[in-house]
C-alpha positions in Angstrom: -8.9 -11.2 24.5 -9.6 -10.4 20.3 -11.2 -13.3 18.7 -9.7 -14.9 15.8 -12.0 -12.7 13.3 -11.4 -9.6 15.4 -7.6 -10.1 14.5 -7.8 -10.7 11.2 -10.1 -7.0 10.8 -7.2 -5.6 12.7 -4.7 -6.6 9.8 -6.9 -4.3 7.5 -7.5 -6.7 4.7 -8.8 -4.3 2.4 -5.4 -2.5 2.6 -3.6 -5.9 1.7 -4.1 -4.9 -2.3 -1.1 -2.5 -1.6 1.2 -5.7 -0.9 -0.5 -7.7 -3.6 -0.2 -5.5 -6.7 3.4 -4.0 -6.6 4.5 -7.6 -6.7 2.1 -9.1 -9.6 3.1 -5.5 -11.4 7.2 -6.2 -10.6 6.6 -9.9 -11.5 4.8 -9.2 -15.0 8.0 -6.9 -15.8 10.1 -9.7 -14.4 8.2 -12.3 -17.3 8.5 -9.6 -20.1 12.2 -9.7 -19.6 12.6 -13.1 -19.5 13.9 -13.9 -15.9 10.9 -14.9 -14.2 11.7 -16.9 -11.1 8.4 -18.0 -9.6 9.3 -18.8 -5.9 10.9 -15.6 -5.2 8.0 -14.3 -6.5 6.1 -16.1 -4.0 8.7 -15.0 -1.0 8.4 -11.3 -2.3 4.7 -11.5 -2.2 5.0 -12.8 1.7 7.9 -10.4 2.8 5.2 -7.7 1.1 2.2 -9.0 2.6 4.1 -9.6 6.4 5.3 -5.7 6.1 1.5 -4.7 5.5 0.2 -6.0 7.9 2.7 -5.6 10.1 2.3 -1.8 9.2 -1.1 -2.1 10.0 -0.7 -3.1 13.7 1.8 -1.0 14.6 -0.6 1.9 13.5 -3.4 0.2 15.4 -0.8 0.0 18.4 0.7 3.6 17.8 -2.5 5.5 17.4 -3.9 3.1 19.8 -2.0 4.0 22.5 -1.8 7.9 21.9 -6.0 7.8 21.8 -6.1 8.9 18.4 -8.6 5.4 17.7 -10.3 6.6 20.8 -13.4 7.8 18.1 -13.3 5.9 15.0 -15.7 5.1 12.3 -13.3 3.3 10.4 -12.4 -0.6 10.3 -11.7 -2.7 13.5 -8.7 -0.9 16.2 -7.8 -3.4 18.3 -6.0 -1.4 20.8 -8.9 1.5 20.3 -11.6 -0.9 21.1 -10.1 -2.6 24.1 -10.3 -5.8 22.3 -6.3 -6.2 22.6 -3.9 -4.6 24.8 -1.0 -2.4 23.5 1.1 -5.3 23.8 -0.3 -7.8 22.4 -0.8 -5.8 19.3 2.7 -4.4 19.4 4.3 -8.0 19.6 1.5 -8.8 16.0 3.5 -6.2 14.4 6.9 -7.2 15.2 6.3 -10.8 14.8 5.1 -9.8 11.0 8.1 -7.3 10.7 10.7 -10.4 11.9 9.2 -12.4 9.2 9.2 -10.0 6.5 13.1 -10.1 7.7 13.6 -13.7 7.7 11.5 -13.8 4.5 13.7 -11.1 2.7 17.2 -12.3 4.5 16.3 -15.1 1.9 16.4 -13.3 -0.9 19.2 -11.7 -0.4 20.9 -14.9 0.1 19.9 -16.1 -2.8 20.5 -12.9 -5.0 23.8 -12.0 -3.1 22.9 -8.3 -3.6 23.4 -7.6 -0.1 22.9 -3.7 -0.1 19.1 -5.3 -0.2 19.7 -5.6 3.8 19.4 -1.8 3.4 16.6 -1.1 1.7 15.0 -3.8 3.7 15.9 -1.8 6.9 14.2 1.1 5.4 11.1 -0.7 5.1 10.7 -1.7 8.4 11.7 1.6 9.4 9.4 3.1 7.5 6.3 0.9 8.6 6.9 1.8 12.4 8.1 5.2 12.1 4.3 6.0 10.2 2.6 6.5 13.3 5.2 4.8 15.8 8.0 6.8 17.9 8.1 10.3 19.1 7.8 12.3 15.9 5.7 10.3 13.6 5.4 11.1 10.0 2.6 10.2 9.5 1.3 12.7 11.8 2.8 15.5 9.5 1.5 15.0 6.2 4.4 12.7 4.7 2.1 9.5 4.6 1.6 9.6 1.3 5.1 10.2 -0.4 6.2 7.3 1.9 3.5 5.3 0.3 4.5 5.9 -2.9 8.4 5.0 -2.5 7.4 1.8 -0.3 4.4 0.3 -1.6 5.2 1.3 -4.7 8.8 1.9 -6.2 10.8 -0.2 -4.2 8.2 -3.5 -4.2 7.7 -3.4 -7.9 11.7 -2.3 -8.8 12.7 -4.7 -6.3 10.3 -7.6 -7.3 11.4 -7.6 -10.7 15.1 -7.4 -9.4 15.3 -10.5 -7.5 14.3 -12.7 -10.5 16.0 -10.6 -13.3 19.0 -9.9 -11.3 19.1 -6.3 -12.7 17.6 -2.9 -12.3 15.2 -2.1 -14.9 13.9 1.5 -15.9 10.6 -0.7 -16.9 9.9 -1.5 -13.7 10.7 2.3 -12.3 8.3 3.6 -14.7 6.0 0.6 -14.1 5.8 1.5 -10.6 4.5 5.4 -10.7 0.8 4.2 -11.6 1.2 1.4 -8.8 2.6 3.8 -6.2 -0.3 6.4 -7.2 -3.0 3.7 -6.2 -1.8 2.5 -2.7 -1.7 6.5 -2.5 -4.9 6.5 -3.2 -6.4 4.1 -0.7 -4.4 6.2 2.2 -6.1 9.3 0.8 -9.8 8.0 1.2 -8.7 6.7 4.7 -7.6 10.2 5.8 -10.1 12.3 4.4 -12.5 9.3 6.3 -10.8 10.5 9.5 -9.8 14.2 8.9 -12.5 15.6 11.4 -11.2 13.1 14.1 -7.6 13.4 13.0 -7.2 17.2 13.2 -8.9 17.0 16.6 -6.7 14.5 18.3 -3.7 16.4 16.7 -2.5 14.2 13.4 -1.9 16.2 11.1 -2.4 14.2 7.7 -2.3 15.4 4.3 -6.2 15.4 4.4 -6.0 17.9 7.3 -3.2 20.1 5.6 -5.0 20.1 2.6 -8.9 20.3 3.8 -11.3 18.0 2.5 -11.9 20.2 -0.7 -8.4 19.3 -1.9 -8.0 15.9 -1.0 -11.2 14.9 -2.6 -9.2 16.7 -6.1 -5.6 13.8 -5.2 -8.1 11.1 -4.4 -9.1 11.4 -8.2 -6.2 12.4 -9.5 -4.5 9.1 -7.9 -7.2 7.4 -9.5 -7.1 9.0 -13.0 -3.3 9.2 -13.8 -2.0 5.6 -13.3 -4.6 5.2 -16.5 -2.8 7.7 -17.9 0.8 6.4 -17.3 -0.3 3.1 -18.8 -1.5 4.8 -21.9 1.8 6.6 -22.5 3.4 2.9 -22.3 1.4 1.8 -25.1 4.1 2.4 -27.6 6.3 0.6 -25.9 3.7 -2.2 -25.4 0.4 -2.4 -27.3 -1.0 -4.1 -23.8 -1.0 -1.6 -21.7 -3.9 -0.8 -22.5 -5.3 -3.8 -21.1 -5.7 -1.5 -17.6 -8.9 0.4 -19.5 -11.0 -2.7 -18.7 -10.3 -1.7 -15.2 -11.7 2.1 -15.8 -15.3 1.2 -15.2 -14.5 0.0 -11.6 -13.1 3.7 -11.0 -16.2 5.6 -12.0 -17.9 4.5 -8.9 -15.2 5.7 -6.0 -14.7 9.0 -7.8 -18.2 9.4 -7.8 -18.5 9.0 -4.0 -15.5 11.0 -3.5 -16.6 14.3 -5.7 -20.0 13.3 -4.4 -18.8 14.5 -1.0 -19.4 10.7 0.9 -18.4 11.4 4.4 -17.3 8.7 7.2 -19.2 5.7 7.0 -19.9 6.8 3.2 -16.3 6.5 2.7 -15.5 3.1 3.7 -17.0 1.3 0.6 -15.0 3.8 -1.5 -12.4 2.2 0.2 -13.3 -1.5 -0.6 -14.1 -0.3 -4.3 -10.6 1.7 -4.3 -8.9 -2.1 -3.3 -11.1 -3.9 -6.0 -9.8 -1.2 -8.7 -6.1 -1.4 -7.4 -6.6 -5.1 -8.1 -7.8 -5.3 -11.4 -5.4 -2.3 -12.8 -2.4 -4.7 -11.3 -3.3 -7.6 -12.5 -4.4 -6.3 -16.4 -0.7 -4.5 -15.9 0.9 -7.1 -15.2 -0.5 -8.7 -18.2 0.6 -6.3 -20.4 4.1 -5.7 -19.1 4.4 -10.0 -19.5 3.2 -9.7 -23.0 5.9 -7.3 -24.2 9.6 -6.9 -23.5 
């Protein structure tokens, strides 16, 4: 049986930034326009923190149980380490996907914008459809854009909408640079695994592209949310509050054009998460500070 500690590496927690920033990022727009509601706030956070996670062991079970974590030199698999059975790992995930439901069932409620139910839906599809069912998509290269559009556009756009009550191009644009960095910690994860990946048959973007090329969208995820920010400035002065944040990205690039390898490549994936973090929070800042 996992131990307590052996679960909690299973949930990933260096992946939880992708949960984390989308909603400070939605909730800063959500300030600058005036209808900040803190405690749906709070329940977005936990609906986007349940999904992650959630995502997280249904991969662990997926992968686990097709042998693709057979060889890994990546974080904790609990299904690939025989520290959990498929089962117990596949009721984690859909114990975290019922309570993102519950969590965002709420929410709807309380915004009465039921087409929410839908996007919701999509959500959880989206998490177990990754590497879950017979023709997973993230075994043919679509990881990424479904990153982008689920830990990115629709957290921060729907954040900001269950306090404002509206749909705001702020938060749309807001939500390119956040999309591109949770893009960017799944890009240093597959280019970690693309030998073992393109081995055991998942085909990733990192195995399309080759390791040559996905080093080049690792940095470019990296580079461009800067540059999104800038062009923003206009419209609000601080924005550029995310350039304190540029020195923390000099370090993962580095590795990554550096050509780190495996092990080499997980702290590019804890400095990735501590970069996400600060660029979401000075963001958020800047986008309370202005509309």
């Amino acid at each position: 049986m996992a131990t307590p500690g052996q679960w909690i590496a299973g949930a990933r927690p260096r992946t939880l930034p992708n949960a984390v920033v989308p909603v400070m990022v939605g909730t800063g727009v959500a300030i600058g326009e005036g209808g900040f509601v803190w405690w749906r706030a709070v329940l977005a956070l936990f609906v986007a923190l349940a999904l992650q996670i959630g995502v997280n062991y249904a991969n662990d079970y997926s992968d686990g149980v097709r042998g693709t974590d057979d060889q890994r030199v990546g974080p904790m698999r609990l299904v690939g380490s025989r520290a959990a059975t498929p089962r117990q790992v596949l009721t984690a995930a859909l114990g975290c996907f019922a309570v993102a439901a519950v969590l965002g069932l709420a929410l709807v409620v309380v915004t009465r914008a039921w087409w929410i139910l839908l996007v919701g839906a999509a959500c959880i599809a989206a998490a177990w459809f990754y590497t879950g069912g017979e023709r997973p998509y993230g075994y043919r290269a679509l990881g990424e854009p479904a990153v982008f559009l689920f830990f990115g556009v629709v957290p921060v756009v729907g954040t900001t909408y269950v306090q404002t009550g509206s749909l705001s191009w702020a938060a749309l644009f807001a939500s390119i640079p956040v999309g591109l960095l949770s893009c960017s910690m799944l890009v240093v994860n597959n280019l970690r695994d693309v030998g073992t990946d393109g081995e055991s048959g998942k085909r990733t973007l990192a195995v399309v592209l080759g390791p040559g090329r996905t080093r080049a969208l690792y940095v470019a995820c990296q580079v461009v949310p800067f540059v999104v920010a800038l062009a923003m400035v206009p419209i609000t002065p601080w924005a550029a509050l995310v350039l304190l944040a540029a020195p923390l990205a000099v370090p993962p690039i580095r590795a990554v054009l550096g050509r780190a390898v495996g092990p080499g490549l997980i702290a590019v994936l804890q400095q990735t998460g501590k970069l996400q973090l600060a660029y979401g929070l000075l963001f958020a800042v800047g986008l309370a500070l202005v509309f």
